[in-house]
C-alpha positions as CSV (number, residue, x, y, z in Angstrom):
1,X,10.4,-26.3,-25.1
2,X,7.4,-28.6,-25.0
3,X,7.4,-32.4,-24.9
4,X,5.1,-35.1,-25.4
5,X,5.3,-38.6,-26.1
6,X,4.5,-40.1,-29.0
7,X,4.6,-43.9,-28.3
8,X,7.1,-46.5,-27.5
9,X,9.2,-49.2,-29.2
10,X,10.6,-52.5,-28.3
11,X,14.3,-52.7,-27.9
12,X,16.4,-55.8,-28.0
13,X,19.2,-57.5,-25.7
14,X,21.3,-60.5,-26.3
15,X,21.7,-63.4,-24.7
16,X,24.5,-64.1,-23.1
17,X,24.1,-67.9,-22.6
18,X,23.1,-68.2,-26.8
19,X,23.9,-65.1,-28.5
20,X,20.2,-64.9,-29.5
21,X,18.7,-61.1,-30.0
22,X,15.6,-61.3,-27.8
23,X,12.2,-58.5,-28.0
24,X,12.9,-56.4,-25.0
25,X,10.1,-57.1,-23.3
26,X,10.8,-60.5,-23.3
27,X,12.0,-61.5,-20.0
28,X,13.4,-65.4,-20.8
29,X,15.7,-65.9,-24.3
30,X,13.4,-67.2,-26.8
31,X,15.7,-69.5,-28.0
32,X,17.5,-71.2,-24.7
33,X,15.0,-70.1,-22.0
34,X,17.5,-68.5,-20.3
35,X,16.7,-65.1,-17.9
36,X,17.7,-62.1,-19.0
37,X,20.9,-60.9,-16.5
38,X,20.6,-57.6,-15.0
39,X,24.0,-56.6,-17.1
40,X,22.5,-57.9,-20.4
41,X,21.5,-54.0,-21.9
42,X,18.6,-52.7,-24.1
43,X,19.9,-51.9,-27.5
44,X,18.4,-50.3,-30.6
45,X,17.4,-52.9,-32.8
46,X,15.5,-53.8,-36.6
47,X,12.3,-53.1,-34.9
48,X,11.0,-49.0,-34.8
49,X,7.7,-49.1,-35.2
50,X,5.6,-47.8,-32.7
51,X,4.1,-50.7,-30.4
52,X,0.6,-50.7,-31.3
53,X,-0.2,-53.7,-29.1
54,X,-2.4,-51.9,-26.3
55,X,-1.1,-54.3,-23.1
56,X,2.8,-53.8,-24.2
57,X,1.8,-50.2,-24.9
58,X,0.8,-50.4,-21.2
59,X,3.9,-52.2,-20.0
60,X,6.3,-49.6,-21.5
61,X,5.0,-47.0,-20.0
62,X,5.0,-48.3,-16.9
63,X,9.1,-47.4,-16.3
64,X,12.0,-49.5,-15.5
65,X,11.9,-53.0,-14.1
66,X,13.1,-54.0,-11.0
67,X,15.7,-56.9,-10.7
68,X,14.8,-59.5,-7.8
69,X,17.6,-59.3,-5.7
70,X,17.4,-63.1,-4.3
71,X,16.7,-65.2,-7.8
72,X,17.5,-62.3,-10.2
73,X,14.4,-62.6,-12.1
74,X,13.5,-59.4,-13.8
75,X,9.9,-57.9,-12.7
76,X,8.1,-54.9,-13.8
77,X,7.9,-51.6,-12.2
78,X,6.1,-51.3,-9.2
79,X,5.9,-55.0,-8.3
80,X,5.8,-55.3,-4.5
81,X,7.0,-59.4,-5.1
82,X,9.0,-61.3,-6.9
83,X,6.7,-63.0,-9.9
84,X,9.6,-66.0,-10.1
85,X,10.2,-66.5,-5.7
86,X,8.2,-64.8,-4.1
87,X,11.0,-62.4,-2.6
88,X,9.9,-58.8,-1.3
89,X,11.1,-56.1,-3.6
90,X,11.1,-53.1,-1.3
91,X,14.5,-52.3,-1.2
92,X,15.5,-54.3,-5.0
93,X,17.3,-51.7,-7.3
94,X,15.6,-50.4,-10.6
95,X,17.2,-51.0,-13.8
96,X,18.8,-48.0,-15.5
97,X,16.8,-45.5,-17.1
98,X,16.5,-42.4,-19.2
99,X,19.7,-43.0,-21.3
100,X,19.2,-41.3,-24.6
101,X,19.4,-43.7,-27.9
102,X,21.4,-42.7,-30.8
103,X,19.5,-43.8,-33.8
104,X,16.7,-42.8,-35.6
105,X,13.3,-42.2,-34.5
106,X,10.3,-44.9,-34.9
107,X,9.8,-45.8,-38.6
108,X,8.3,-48.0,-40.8
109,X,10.8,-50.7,-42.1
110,X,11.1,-52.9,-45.0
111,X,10.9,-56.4,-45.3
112,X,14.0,-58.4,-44.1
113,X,15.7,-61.1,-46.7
114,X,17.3,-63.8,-44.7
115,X,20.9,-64.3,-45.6
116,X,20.9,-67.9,-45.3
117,X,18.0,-69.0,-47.0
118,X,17.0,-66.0,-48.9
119,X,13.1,-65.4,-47.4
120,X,12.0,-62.8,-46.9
121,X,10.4,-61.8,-43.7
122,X,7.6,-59.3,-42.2
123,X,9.5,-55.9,-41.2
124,X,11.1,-56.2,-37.9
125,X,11.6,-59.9,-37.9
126,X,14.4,-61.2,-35.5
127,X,14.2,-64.7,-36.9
128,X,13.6,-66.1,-40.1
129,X,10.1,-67.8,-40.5
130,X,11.9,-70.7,-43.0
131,X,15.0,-71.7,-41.6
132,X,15.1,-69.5,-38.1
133,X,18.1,-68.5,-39.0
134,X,19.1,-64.9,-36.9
135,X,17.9,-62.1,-38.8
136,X,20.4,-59.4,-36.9
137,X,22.5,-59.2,-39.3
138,X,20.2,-59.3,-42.6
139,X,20.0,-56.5,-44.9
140,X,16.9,-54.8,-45.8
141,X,14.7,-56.0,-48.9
142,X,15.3,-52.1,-50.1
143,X,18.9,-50.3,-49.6
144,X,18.3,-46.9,-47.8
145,X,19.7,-44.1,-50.1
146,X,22.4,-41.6,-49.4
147,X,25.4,-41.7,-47.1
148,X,24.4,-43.6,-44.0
149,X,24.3,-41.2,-41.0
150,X,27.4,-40.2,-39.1
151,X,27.4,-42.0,-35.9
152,X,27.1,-40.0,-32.7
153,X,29.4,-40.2,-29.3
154,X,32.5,-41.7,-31.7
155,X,34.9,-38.1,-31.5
156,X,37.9,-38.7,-30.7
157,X,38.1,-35.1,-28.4
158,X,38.5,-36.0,-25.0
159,X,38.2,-33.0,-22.2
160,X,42.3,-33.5,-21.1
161,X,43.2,-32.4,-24.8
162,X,42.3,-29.2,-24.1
163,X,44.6,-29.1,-21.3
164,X,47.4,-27.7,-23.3
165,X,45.3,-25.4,-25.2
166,X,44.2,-23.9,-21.4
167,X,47.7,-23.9,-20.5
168,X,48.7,-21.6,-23.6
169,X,46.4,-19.2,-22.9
170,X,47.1,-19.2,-19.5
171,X,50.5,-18.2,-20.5
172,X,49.8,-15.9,-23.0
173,X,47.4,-13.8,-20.0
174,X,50.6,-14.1,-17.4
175,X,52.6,-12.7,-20.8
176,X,50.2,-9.8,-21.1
177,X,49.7,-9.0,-17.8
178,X,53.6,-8.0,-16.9
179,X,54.0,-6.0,-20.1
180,X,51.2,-3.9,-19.6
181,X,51.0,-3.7,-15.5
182,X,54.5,-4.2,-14.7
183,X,55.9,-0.4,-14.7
184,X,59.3,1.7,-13.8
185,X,59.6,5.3,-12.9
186,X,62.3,7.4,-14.1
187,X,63.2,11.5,-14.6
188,X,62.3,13.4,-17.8
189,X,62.7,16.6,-19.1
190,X,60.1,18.4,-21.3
191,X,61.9,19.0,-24.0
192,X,58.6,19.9,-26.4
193,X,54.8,19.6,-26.5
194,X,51.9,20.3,-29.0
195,X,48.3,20.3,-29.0
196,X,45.0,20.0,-30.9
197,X,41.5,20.6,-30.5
198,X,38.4,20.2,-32.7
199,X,35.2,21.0,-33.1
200,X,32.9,18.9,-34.8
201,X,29.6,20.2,-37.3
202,X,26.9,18.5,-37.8
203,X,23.9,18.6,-40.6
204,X,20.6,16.1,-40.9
205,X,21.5,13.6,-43.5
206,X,19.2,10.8,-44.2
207,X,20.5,7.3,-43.1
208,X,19.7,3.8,-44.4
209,X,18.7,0.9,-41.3
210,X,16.8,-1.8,-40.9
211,X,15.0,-2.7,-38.2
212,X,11.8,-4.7,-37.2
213,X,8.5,-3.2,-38.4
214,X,7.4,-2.5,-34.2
215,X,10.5,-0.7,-33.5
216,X,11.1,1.9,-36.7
217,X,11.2,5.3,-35.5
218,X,8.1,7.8,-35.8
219,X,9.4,9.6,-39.0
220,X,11.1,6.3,-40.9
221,X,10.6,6.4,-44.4
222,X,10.1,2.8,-45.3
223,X,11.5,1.1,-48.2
224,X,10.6,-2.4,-47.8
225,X,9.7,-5.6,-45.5
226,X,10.3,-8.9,-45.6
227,X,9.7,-11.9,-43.0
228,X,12.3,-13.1,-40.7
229,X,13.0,-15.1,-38.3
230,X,12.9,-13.3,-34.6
231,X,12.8,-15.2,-31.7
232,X,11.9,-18.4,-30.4
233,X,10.0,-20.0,-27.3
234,X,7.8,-23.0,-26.3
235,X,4.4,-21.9,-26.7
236,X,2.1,-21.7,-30.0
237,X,1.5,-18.4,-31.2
238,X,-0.1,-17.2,-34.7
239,X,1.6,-17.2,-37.7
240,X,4.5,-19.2,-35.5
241,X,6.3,-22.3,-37.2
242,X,6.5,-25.1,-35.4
243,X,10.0,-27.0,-35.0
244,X,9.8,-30.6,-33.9
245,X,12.6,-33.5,-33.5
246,X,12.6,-36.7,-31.8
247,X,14.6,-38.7,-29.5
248,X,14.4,-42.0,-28.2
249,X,14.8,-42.8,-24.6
250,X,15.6,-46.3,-22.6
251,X,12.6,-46.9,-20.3
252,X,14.5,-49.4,-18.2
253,X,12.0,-52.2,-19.2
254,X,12.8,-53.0,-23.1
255,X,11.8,-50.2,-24.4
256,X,11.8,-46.7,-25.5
257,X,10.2,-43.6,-25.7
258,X,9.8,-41.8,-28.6
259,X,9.7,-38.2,-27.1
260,X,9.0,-35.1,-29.5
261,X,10.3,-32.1,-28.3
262,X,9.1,-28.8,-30.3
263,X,9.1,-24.9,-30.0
264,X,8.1,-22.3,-32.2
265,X,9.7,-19.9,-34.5
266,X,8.5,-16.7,-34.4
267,X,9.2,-14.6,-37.6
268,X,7.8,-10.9,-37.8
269,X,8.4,-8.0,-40.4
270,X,12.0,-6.5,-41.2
271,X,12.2,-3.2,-42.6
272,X,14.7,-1.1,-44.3
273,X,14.3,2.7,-43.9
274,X,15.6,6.3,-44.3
275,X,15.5,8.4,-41.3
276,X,17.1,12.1,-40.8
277,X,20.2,11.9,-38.0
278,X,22.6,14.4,-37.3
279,X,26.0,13.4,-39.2
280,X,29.2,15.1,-39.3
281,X,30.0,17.1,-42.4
282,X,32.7,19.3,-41.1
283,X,34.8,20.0,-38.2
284,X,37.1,23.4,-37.0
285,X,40.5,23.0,-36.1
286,X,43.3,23.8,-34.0
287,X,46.8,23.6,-32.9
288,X,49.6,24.7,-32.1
289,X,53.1,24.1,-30.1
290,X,52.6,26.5,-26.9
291,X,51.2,25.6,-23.3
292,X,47.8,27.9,-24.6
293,X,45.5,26.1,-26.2
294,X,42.3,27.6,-27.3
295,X,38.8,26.5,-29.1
296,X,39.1,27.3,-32.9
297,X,36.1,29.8,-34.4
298,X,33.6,28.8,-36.6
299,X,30.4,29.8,-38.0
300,X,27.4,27.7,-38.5
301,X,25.0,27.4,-41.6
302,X,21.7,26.9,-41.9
303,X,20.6,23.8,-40.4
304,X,23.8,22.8,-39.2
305,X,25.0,22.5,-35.5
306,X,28.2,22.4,-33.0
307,X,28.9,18.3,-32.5
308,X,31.6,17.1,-30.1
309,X,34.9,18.7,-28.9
310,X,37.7,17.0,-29.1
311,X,41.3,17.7,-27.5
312,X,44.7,15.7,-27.7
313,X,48.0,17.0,-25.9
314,X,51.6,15.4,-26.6
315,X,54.4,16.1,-24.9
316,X,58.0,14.8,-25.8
317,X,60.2,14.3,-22.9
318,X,64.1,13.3,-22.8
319,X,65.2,10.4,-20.4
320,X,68.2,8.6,-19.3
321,X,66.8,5.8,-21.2
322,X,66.2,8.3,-24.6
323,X,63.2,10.2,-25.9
324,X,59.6,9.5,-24.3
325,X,56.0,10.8,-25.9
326,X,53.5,11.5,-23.4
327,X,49.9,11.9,-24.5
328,X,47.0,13.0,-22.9
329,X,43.5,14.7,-23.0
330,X,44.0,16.7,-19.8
331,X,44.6,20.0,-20.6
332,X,44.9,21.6,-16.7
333,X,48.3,18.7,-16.6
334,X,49.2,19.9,-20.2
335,X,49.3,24.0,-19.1
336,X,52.0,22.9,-16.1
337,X,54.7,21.0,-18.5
338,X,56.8,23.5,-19.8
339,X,60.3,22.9,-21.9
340,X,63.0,22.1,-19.6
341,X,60.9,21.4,-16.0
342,X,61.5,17.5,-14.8
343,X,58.9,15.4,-14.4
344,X,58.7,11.6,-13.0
345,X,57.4,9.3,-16.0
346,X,56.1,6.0,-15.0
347,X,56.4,3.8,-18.1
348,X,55.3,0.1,-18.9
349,X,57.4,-2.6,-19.9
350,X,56.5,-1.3,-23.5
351,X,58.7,1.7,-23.1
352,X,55.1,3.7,-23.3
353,X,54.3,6.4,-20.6
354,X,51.4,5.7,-18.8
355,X,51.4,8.7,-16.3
356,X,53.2,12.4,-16.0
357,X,54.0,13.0,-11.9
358,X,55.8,16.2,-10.2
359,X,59.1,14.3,-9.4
C-alpha cells in the first residue's frame, strides 16, 4: 500500500495546574503560564482542519519534541540546547510518537455556540471570544446526523478469555487422538467376505463454469461477462479503482499527521461458459461373495470411453469381543482371507478394524 501525507493538525493537552485545553503547539498554558509537563498527552481535540499556517506547518513536521532533562522545558526536535537553560540535549529523551488517533480524519467544522454566554465562535475555537469561557465542552452550531460513530479500543475481549476456549480444544484434540490412535489386537476368524468392482463410462457433456475472460479454455463457448473485482496491490494501473482511508498519527510535538494510505482494486472480465468434459453416464458392475474377483464386461458406444476402476473388499470376521467388518481396497490381502483361517485384527478404540495381520 502507498502512503503519503496530506498535512497535519494541531492537537490539544490540558493543563494540569488550570484545567485549561491548550493548542498543542503551544508549549506554556495560555491561561496560567504554566509549562506543559512531559506526562501532560496530546489529545484529539475541536480543531481538524489542516494547519494551513506555513511556519506551524514546518514545526509539525519536524517530529517529536524533546523534553529538557534539567528544567523540563519542552524543545523541538533536533534542538542541540535547551531554549529555556541552556542545558545540552544530547542524551534528553524524545517524547512519544507514532501512536495512532482514533477519530476522524481532518475536517471542516462548524461554528462553536458557547454554553455560557451563547456566542458563537469561529470553528475550532477553545475559548470563547465574549466571556472566555472554555469552549471544550460546547456543542456545535449544527448537530452531526446519524448515530455517532462507535468508539474504537472500548471491547471488552481481553487475550486471557480465550484461555478456556484454547483449553477446550486442547481437550477435545487429546479426546480425539486416543480414540482414533489408541489401538488393541485381538484373534478373528473369517467367517464371510464379499466384493465389488466397477468400471466407470464416460461421454463429452457440455459443462457450465465461470471463470476470468484470460483463463477460459481454447474451445469455451461464452455466454456472458461481467466486471469483477480480482485482485488488489499498491500500484496504479488502468482501469484500477483507487481505495483511500486516512489515519491520524501523534507527531510527538502537538500534532498529527493526517496520513492517506491507498491501493488499487483491480477488476477484470468474468465469464460464464460451456465447455465439452468427459462426464460419467454409466458404470459396469460387479460382485460377488467368493475370494475371485474379476473386472465386469462391457461395451462401449460411440463417443464414449472406459473412466476409473473402482474395487471395495469386506470381510466379516468373528472375535472374542463379537463380529468385526474389515474393509479394504487391496485385493492381493483379500484373495488370502478365506472362511474359517485366523487372523490378528488390530482395532481402534472405536471397535473399527484398522488392519488384517497373519496372527
Amino acid at each position: 500500500m502507498t502512503k503519503k501525507t496530506l498535512g497535519y493538525v494541531e492537537l490539544e493537552w490540558t493543563c494540569p495546574n488550570c484545567g485549561n485545553k491548550n493548542p498543542g503547539l503551544k508549549k506554556t498554558c495560555v491561561t496560567c503560564g504554566s509549562p506543559q509537563p512531559q506526562s501532560a498527552q496530546f489529545e484529539l481535540g475541536q480543531q481538524r482542519e489542516l494547519i494551513s499556517d506555513a511556519q506551524k506547518a514546518a514545526s509539525a513536521a519536524k517530529g517529536a519534541d524533546i523534553y529538557c532533562p534539567y528544567c523540563n522545558t519542552r524543545n523541538p526536535s533536533g534542538a542541540q540546547a535547551c531554549v529555556q537553560c541552556g542545558g545540552d540535549l544530547k542524551d534528553a529523551l524524545k517524547r512519544e510518537s507514532g501512536r495512532v488517533l482514533n477519530g476522524a480524519p481532518a475536517q471542516a467544522l462548524a461554528p462553536v455556540t458557547c454554553t455560557a454566554c451563547g456566542t458563537v465562535n469561529p470553528p475550532g475555537s477553545l475559548l470563547c471570544k465574549s466571556c472566555g469561557a472554555q469552549l471544550g465542552a460546547a456543542s456545535p452550531a449544527v448537530p452531526p446526523s446519524g448515530p455517532p460513530p462507535a468508539a474504537k479500543g472500548n471491547s471488552t475481549f481481553r487475550p486471557w478469555m480465550a484461555l478456556p476456549i484454547i483449553g477446550v480444544l486442547l481437550l477435545c484434540c487429546v479426546v480425539v487422538g486416543f480414540l482414533f490412535f489408541r489401538t488393541s489386537a485381538v484373534i478373528g476368524v473369517v467367517t464371510g467376505s464379499q466384493w465389488q468392482r466397477t468400471i466407470a463410462i464416460e461421454a463429452q457433456r457440455e459443462v457450465n463454469h465461470e471463470d476470468w475472460k484470460d483463463q477460459l479454455p481454447a474451445h469455451a463457448k461464452v455466454q456472458a461477462c461481467t466486471q469483477k473485482y480480482r485482485s488488489r496491490q499498491d500500484n496504479p494501473a488502468p482501469g484500477a479503482k483507487e481505495v483511500c482511508s486516512t489515519q491520524l498519527v501523534d507527531q510527538g510535538n502537538g500534532s498529527a499527521k493526517v496520513e492517506e494510505t491507498c491501493y488499487y482494486e483491480i477488476y477484470a472480465d468474468s465469464c460464464t461458459y460451456t465447455a465439452l468434459e468427459w462426464q460419467n453416464v454409466d458404470q459396469a458392475q460387479a460382485s460377488g461373495t467368493d475370494l475371485q474377483p474379476y473386472w465386469p464386461q462391457f461395451n462401449l458406444s460411440n463417443g464414449q470411453r472406459e473412466g476409473d476402476r473402482n474395487e471395495s473388499y469386506t470381510v466379516d470376521f468373528s472375535t472374542k469381543d463379537g463380529a468385526s467388518t474389515f474393509t479394504t481396497q487391496d485385493g492381493a490381502l483379500y484373495s488370502q482371507l478365506e472362511p474359517g483361517t485366523q487372523w490378528t485384527l488390530t482395532i481402534n478404540a472405536l471397535g473399527g478394524v484398522v488392519e488384517v495381520s497373519p496372527p
